[in-house]
Structures are given as structure tokens and as C-alpha cells.
N, C-alpha and C positions, 0 to 999 in steps of 0.2 A: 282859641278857646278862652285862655285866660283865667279863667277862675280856678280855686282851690279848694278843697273840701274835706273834713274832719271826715274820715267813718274806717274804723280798726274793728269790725266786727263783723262776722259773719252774717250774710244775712241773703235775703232770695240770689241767683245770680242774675235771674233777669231783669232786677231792681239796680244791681250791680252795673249791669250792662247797659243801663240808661243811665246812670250816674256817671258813667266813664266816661261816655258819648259826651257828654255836657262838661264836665269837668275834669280836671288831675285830682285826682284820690291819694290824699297822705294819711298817712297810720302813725301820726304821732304831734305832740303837741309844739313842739320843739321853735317853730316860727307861727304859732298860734295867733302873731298879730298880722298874718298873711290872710289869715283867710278865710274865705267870702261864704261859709254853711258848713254849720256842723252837724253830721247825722248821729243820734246816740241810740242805742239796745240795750246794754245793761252797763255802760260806762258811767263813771261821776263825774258831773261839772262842778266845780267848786266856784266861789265866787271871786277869788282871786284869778283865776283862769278866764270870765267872763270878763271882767274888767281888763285885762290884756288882748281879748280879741277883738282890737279898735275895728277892725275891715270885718266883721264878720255881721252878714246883712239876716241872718238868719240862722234857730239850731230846727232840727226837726227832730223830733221823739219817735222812734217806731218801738209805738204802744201808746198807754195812755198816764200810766205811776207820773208823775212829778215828783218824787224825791228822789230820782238822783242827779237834780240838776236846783241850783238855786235860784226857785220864780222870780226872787225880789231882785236879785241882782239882774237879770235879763230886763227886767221891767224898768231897772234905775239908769242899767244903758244903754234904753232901749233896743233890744234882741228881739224880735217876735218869735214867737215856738209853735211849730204845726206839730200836730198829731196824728193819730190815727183811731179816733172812737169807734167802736162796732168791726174793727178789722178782726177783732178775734173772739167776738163776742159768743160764737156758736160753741166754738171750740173752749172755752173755757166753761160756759153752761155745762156743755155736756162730759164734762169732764168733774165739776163740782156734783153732777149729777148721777156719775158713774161709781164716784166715792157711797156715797148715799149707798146706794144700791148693796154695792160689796162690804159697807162696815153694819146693814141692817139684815144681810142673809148668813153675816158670819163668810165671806167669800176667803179673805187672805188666809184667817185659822184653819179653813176647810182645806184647803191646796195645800197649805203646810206640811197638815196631817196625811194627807195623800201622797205628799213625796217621800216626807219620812218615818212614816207607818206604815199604809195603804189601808187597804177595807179592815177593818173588825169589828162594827157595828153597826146594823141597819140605824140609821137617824140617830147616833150619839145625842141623849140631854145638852151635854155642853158646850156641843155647835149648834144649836138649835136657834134659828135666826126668829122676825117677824117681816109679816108683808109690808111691804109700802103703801100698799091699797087704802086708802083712809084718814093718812097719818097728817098730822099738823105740821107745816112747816112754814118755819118763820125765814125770813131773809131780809138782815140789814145791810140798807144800800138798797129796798125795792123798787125805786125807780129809775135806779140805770140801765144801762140795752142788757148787763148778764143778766142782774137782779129779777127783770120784766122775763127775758128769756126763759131765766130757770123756772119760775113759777111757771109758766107755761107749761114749761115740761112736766115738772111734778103734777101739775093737774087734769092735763090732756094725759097722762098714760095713766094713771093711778087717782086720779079724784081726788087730791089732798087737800085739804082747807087752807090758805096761802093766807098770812100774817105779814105784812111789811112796816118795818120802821124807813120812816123818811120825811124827814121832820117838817120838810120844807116846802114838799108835796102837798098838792091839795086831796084829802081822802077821797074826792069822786075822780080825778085822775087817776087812781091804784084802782080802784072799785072798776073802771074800764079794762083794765086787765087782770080780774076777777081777784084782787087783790085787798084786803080789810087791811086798813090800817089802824096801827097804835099806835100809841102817843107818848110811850117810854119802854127803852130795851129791856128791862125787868118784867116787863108785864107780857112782852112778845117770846122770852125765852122761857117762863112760867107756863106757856100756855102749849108750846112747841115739841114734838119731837122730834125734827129735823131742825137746827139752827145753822145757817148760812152766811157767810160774810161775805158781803158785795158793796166794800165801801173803801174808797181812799183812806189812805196813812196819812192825816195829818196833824197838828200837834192835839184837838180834840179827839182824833181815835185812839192814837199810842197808846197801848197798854190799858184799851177799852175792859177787853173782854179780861177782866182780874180781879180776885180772889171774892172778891164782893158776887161779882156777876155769876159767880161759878155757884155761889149757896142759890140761885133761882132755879137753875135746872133741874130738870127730875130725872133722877137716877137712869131713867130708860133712853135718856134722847142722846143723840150724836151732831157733835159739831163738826162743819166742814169749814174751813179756809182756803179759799183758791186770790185773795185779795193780797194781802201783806203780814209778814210774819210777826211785826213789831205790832201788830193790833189785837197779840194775845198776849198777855202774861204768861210765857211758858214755864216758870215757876208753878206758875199758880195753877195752870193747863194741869200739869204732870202731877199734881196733888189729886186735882179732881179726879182724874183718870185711873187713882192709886187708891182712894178711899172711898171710891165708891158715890162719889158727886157724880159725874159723869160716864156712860157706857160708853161713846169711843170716840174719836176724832180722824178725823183725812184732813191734812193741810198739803197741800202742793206750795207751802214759802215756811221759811225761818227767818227769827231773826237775825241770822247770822249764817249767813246761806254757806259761806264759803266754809264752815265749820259744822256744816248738817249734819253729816254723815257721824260725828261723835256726841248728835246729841242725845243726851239719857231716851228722850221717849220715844228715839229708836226703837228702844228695848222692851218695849210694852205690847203686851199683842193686842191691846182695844185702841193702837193707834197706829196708823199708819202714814207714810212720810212721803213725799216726793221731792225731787230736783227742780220745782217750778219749772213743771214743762205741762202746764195746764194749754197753754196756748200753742204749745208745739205739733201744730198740723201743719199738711202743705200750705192749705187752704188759709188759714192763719196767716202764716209768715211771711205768705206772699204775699197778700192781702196791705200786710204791717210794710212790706218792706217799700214795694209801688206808691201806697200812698204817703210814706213818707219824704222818698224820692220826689213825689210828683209836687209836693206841698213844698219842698225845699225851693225846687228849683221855679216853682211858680211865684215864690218872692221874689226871689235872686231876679228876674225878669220881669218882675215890677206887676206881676196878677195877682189877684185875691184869691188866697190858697182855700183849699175845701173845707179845711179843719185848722183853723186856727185859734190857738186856745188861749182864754180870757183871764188875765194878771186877777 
């Protein structure tokens, strides 16, 4: 066999299981200048780490984020990085999609009330949700496979008018997937009542969506995040949310993941939080885990991998 290979995370086992076949799998970085592909899931590369993996012919990504690995330093010594685009694309749509639904009927409040109250009023005023039927929804990031996805679905079940920022897009490409485009996020979240984030973290998004972008919203709409958590102001999130800027939010990321569970807008009931497990379906993971395996070991053996992503 001979080759060695980074991957300390869990991940399909029958991604696992072809990985093994082909390689010895170590769980730790320790002789990191041994070895020939690193797989990553939600580990960090750092760039001192890059730089010491002299033998390493390849990392692979299962998923698609690039910040937890530094692009520049792969690119400076020379690393190519396969991905996995569209491997979880469904599942994370319909998961940004599912937020939607349950922060626009009032779903979490209602179940609440149901566990620890139960019935005392035919349709209480202060659950009283609205339809989806109709409603404008914006999504920055329209033309990535979620972005293109989700609109679909909001429009194919519900008729919604689909708004996309993408700057870069040409607007009769978006207009193919019944999508209008704008031309600045102020004028897409002014005009919205579903706002959606389907855009990479990078140092142009960080701390996008703050305190500025919060005064455009109209009191009635809900923001979801299924992207990255550092691309909200959550400062500035948890204000709106408190004064009456914004009716509610679903983020499935924080910025500080490993510290979610004690953050203030836990505590809010027009927000609701998830463990970034937007992508956590079978379907998903096995999807991420195959073609990241398969993209590894197709450098390592000197093929042009399916998805390999551009410095």
C-alpha cells in the first residue's frame, strides 16, 4: 500500500472503507511530513501545518467552506484541494427551507406551548403565524447549487417572488431560474420577507449582515442562515431581534460554534439555533464523504479529480 493519510473524523463508513483499502489512516498530525492526503470535515489546517506536510500530494475537503484550511498557503506549496459541491446541496436547501416554514407559522412557540401548557385557546392572537403563499424572498449567494435550489423550492410550493443578489452573475442567468436580480443587499433585504444566506465566509462577507443592514429590514421578515455564522453580526442580530428590527431568525452556524449553546439568543423565542447539522442527512454525508475519498485518492494516483477547487 504505502501511503498515509490524515482523516480524525467521522465520516460515512463506506467512505471509510475505501479509504482503508487504499491507504493506512492516522488520526493525528504528529509525523505530518509523512503524509501523502489529508482528508478534513470540520478540522483546521493552519498554515504552519501546510508548510510541514512536505510529502503531502493532496488535502480533500468533505464539504465545500474553505476557512478552515488556509487556501494561500496550499497554493504557495502547491497542495491541490478537492471538494465536494452539490454533495449536500438538497439537504441543506431543505433544511434552510424548513426554518422558513416553522419561524413564519410560529411552529417552535406553538410546541412549546403545547408541552408546557397544552390547549386553552382556539388560535391564540400571539401564535398567530402568516402563509408562505406569496411572500418575497431574497437569497444572498443566488447562484450557487443551495441558493438556485432553495428558490426553487420556495417558488415551486408556494409562488414566492425570488430576489437574488450575485454580483457577479449575469441577471438573465438568475432570470433562467425564475430569479430577478439586484444589484445591492440593501435594496434585496428592503424589498423581502424571507432573507436567506447562501454565501461563503470570506473576508468581504464577515460581519456582512451588521447593524447597518439590520435598519433595511421590515419589521415582518425573517432571516435564515444555513452559510456561516461569522457572516452575521450577532451583536447586532440580537438587537434587532429585541427591538423590534427583525421578527425572527433560524441559523443552523455561530460564530463560535463550540460556545453555541450559551449564546444570549438562545434565549429569545423569535430565534431559533441549531448545532450546524443542516447537512446532516444520510444522503448528505455520504455523498460528502465518497466524493471526497474518491477526489483524494484520484490525485494521489495521478487523475484529474471531479471537483477540484480553484486557488
Amino acid at each position: 500500500m504505502g501511503y498515509k493519510v490524515y482523516m480524525a473524523e467521522v465520516i460515512h463508513p463506506d467512505a471509510v472503507k475505501k479509504l482503508s483499502d487504499f491507504a493506512e489512516i492516522v488520526d493525528n498530525f504528529d509525523h505530518i511530513e509523512e503524509l501523502d492526503g489529508i482528508l478534513l470535515r470540520a478540522h483546521h489546517l493552519n498554515r504552519d501545518q501546510i508548510s510541514r506536510a512536505k510529502k503531502c500530494k493532496v488535502i480533500a475537503r468533505h464539504g465545500v467552506g474553505m476557512d478552515i484550511l488556509d487556501v494561500a498557503a496550499c497554493k504557495e506549496f502547491g497542495i491541490p484541494i478537492v471538494y465536494t459541491p452539490g454533495a449536500n446541496t438538497f439537504s441543506v436547501a431543505e433544511f434552510a427551507f424548513t426554518m422558513a416554514l416553522c419561524l413564519m407559522r410560529n411552529v417552535y412557540q406553538t410546541e412549546y406551548i403545547q408541552k408546557t401548557q397544552g390547549f386553552k385557546e382556539m388560535g391564540p392572537v400571539s401564535l398567530r403565524g402568516n402563509e408562505m403563499r406569496g411572500k418575497v424572498v431574497g437569497i444572498v449567494g443566488a447562484s450557487g447549487r443551495i441558493g438556485t435550489t432553495l428558490a426553487g423550492m420556495f417558488k415551486g410550493a408556494f409562488g414566492c417572488q425570488i430576489l437574488g443578489y450575485a454580483p457577479h452573475t449575469p441577471a438573465e442567468r438568475l432570470a433562467e431560474k425564475g430569479i430577478e436580480k439586484v444589484e445591492t443587499i440593501p435594496e434585496l433585504i428592503s424589498r423581502s420577507d424571507v432573507v436567506s444566506i447562501n454565501c461563503p465566509l470570506t473576508d468581504e462577507t464577515r460581519n456582512l449582515f451588521n447593524a447597518e443592514m439590520f435598519s433595511y429590514f421590515k419589521p415582518s421578515a425573517i432571516l435564515l442562515n444555513t452559510a456561516r455564522g461569522a457572516i452575521v453580526d450577532e451583536n447586532a442580530l440580537y438587537d434587532a431581534l429585541t427591538t423590534g428590527k427583525l421578527r425572527a431568525c433560524g441559523s443552523d452556524v455561530f460564530v463560535d460554534e463550540a460556545t453555541s449553546f450559551t449564546n444570549p439568543l438562545n434565549k429569545l423565542d423569535n430565534f431559533i439555533g441549531f448545532p450546524h447539522v443542516a447537512a446532516n442527512t444520510q444522503e448528505s454525508m455520504y455523498n460528502m464523504a465518497m466524493w471526497a475519498v474518491e477526489g483524494l485518492i484520484d490525485v494521489i494516483e495521478g487523475r484529474e479529480p471531479k471537483y477540484l477547487y480553484k486557488y
